[in-house]
N, C-alpha and C positions, 0 to 999 in steps of 0.2 A: 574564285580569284580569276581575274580575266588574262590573257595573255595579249601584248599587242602588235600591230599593225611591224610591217616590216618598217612603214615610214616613219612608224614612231617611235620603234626599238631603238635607230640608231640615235635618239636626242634625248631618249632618257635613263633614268636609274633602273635598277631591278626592280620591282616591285616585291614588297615585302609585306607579311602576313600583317604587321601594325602601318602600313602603308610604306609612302615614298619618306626615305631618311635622311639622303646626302646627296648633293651632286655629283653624275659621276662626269661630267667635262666641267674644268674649270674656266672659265671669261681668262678673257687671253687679254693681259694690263696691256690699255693702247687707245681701247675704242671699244663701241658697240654699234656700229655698223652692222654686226652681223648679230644683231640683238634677239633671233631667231633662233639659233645654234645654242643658245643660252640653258634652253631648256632640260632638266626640269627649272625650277624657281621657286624661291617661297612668293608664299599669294598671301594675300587678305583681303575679303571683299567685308564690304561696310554698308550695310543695309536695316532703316531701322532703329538707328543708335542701337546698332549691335554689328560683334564684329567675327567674322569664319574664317578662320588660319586653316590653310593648305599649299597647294602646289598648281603653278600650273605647269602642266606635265608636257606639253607640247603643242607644235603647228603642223597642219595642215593643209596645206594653201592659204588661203586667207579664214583656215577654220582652227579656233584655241578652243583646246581642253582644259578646262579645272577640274581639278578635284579637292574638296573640302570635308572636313572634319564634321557634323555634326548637319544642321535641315534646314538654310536660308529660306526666311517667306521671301520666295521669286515666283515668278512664272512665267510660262513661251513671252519671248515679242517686247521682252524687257531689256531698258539699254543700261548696258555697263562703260562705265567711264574709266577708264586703265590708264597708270605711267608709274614708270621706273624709279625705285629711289634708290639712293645710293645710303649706306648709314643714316636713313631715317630721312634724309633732302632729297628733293626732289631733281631729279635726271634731266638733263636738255634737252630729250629725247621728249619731242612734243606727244601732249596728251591722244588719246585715241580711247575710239569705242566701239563696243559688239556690244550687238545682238544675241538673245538668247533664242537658239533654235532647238536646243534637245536637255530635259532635265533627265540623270535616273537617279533614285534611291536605291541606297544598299543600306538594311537596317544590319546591326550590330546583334552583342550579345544579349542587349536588353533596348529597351523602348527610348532609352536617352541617346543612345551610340549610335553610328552609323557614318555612312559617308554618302556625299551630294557630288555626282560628275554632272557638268556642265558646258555644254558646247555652245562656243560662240563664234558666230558670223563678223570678223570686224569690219567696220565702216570706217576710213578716214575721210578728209577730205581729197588726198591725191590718191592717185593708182596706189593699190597697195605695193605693187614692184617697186612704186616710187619710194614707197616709205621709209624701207630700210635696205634703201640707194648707197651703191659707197660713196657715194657723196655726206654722205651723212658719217661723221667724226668726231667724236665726243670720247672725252677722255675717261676711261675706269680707274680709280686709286689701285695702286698692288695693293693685292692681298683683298679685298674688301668683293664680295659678291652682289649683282643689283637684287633688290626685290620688286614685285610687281603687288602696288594699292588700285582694289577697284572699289568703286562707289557708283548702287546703285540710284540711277536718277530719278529726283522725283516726279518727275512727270512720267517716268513708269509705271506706277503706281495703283492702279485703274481699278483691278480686282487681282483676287489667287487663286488660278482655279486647281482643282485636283490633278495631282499627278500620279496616282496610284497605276491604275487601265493606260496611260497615254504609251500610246504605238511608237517608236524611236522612228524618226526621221530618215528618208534617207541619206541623208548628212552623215548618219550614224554608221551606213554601212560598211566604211572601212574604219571607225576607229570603237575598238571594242572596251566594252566595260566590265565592272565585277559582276559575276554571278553570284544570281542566292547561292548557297550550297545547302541549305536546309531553311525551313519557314518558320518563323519565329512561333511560337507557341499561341503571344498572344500579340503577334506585331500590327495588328490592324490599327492600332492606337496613329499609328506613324503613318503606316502606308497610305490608308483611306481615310488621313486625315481632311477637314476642307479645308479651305480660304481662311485667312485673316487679315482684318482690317484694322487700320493705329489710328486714333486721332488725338490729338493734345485736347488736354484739359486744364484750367485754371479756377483752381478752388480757394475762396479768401477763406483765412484764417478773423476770428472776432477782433487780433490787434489791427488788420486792416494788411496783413501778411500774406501773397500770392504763393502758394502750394502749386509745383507745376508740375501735371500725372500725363500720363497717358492711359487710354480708353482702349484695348484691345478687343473683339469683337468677331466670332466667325460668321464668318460672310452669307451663308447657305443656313437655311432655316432659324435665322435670329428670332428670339423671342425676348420680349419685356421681362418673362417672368422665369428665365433662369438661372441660376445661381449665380452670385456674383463673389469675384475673387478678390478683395484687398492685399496687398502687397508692399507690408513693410523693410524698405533694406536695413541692411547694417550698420553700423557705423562706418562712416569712411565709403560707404558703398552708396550709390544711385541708380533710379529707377532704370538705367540702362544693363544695367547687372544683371538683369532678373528677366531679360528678354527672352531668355533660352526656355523657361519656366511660365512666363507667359503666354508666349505660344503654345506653348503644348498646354495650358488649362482651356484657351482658347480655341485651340482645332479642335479639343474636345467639348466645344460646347458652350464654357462656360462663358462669363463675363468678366475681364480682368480689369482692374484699375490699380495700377501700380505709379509710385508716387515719390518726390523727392522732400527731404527734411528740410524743416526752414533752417536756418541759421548753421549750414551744412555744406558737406558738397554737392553741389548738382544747380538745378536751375530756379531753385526756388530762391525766394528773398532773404536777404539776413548776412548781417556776418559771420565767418567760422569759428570765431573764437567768441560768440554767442550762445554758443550751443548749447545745450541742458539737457538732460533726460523729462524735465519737465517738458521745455518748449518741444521736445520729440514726442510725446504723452498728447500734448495739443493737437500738434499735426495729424498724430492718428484718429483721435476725436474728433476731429472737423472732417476727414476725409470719410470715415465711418459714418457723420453723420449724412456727409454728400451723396455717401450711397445708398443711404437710406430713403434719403428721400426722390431720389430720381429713381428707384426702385422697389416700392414699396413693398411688394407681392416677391420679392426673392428672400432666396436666403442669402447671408451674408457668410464668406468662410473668410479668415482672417489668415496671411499667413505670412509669418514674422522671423526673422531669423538673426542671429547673433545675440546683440545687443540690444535690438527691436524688441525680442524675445519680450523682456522686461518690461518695455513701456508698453506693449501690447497688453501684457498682466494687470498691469497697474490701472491701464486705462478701463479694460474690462470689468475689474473690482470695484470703478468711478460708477462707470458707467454702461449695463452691459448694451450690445447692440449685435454682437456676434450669433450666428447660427453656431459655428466651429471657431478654433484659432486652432491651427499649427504652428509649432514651434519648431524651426530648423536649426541643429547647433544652438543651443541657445545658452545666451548667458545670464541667467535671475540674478544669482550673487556674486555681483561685480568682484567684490572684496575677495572671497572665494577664489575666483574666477583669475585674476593677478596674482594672487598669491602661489598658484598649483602652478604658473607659467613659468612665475618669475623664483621661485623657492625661498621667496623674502615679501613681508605682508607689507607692501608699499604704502597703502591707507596708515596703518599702524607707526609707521617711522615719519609719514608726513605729517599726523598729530600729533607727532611726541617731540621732533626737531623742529628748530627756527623754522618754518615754513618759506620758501621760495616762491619765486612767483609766478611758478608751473611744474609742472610734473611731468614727465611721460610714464606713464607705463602701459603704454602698447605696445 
């Protein structure tokens, strides 16, 4: 656990063994003029179509600390785009951006946990003195706290290189981070993981149906012929969900093609109340066969969860094409499956009463 900086103790929380909890200054209803004093804050950066909930814990001169929950693909020299929102709107408090000068990792209990501090350089276009000038007056609701949304740019975007060995800045030297306290057993999975690179993909389905994935890919020693990962979401769930899981098949190695359902949510074609476990059944078949043939020589591992679970099944039964499937959570016997949530076999009373002209039982 790290202890910190005299400059930084006085604008933040305690720090606590499951991290930062609560603010301990409250925004004083009137203004944010002194939008600096603020600190800590809750954070979210959005990189990726994926999104890292934390804090940004403070300033120091014109240098911001984050800390985040879980492994952003970032790396040095990347710009972040930051502003204020008030209950989810956006702050008058004009937009601004930093620079990333220092990553560290702190891994967790296990290979998925951990936490990402991140120091950044901000760039506006005026003096930073200027920025947050008392001239600048912008009203805070009582009772209501800002949060700070960042979003990495894409012209960021370039490569990711390794952060495991990178020496801290010295930027870094007054403001301190968590220390290991012990080495994970088998933590190299995280630390000395490499680079990862996204690019979209668009796979037609036989009705003439646009399927729209993403291609995940580590950067340092790609090959044609290594395993590739298919990734079925849930119901209700899209290819964005499963970013955190991508990555990491990804820095290890593999090749990931993660995907959204037609007639679903996400970015592929179709209407929502379209949907079918059939027309779900397709989309893994067409996507399955895509990877087949833009990779002939891999293996294919399938990995399906929830609801997917199912049409994964079904489709493999059709037609195999899989090296592996894993199944996550999974639900085979829908009927089952409502019944054990809901303590009433919802299927069973929908074919025995007038029928309606929908159901929920999710």
């Amino acid at each position: 656990m790290s202890t910190l900086t005299p400059e930084l103790a006085g604008i933040t929380s305690t720090i606590q063994c499951a991290g930062l909890k609560q603010i301990t200054q409250e925004p004083v209803p009137g203004d944010l003029s002194r939008a600096r004093d603020l600190a800590p804050l809750s954070f979210s950066l959005h990189c990726l179509g994926g999104t890292w909930d934390g804090y940004l814990v403070g300033w120091q001169e014109n240098n911001m600390r984050l800390r985040l929950t879980g492994f952003p693909p970032i790396e040095l020299s990347q710009i972040i785009e930051l502003k204020y929102c008030i209950s989810g709107q956006d702050h008058p408090l004009k937009k601004f951006q930093g620079m990333i000068k220092d990553i560290q990792v702190e891994p967790g209990r296990t290979a998925w946990e951990g936490t990402t501090d991140i120091l950044l350089v901000c760039l506006t276009e005026n003096d930073a003195t200027d920025f947050f000038s008392s001239h600048t007056r912008v009203l805070l609701p009582q009772g209501e706290s800002p949060m700070v949304h960042g979003q990495v740019l894409k012209g960021s975007f370039n490569s990711f290189g390794k952060i495991h060995n990178h020496e801290p800045s010295d930027l870094l030297s007054g403001v301190s981070f968590f220390e290991k306290q012990e080495e994970m057993k088998d933590g190299s999975l995280i630390l000395q993981k490499t680079g990862v690179s996204t690019s979209r993909l668009t796979i037609e389905k036989g009705n003439g149906q646009q399927i729209s994935a993403y291609h995940d890919q580590p950067i340092e020693g790609n090959s044609t012929d290594r395993p590739v990962v298919v990734i079925a979401p849930g119901y209700g769930e899209t290819k964005r969900d499963y970013l955190t899981l991508a990555y990491y098949f990804a820095s290890n190695g593999y090749h990931v093609v993660r995907y959204d359902h037609t007639n679903h949510v996400g970015e592929s074609d179709g209407l929502h109340y379209h949907v079918s476990l059939s027309s779900m059944k397709d989309d893994f078949q067409t996507v399955a066969r895509y990877v087949r043939g833009t990779w002939p020589h891999s293996a294919i591992i399938g990995v399906a969860a929830s609801l997917a679970s199912r049409v994964a099944l079904k489709a493999e039964a059709e037609c195999p094409s899989l090296s592996l499937l894993i199944m996550l959570m999974s639900i085979v016997n829908v009927q089952r499956s409502a019944a054990t949530v809901h303590q009433e076999d919802l299927f069973a009373a929908y074919g025995n009463e007038p029928c309606p002209a929908s159901a929920n039982f999710l």
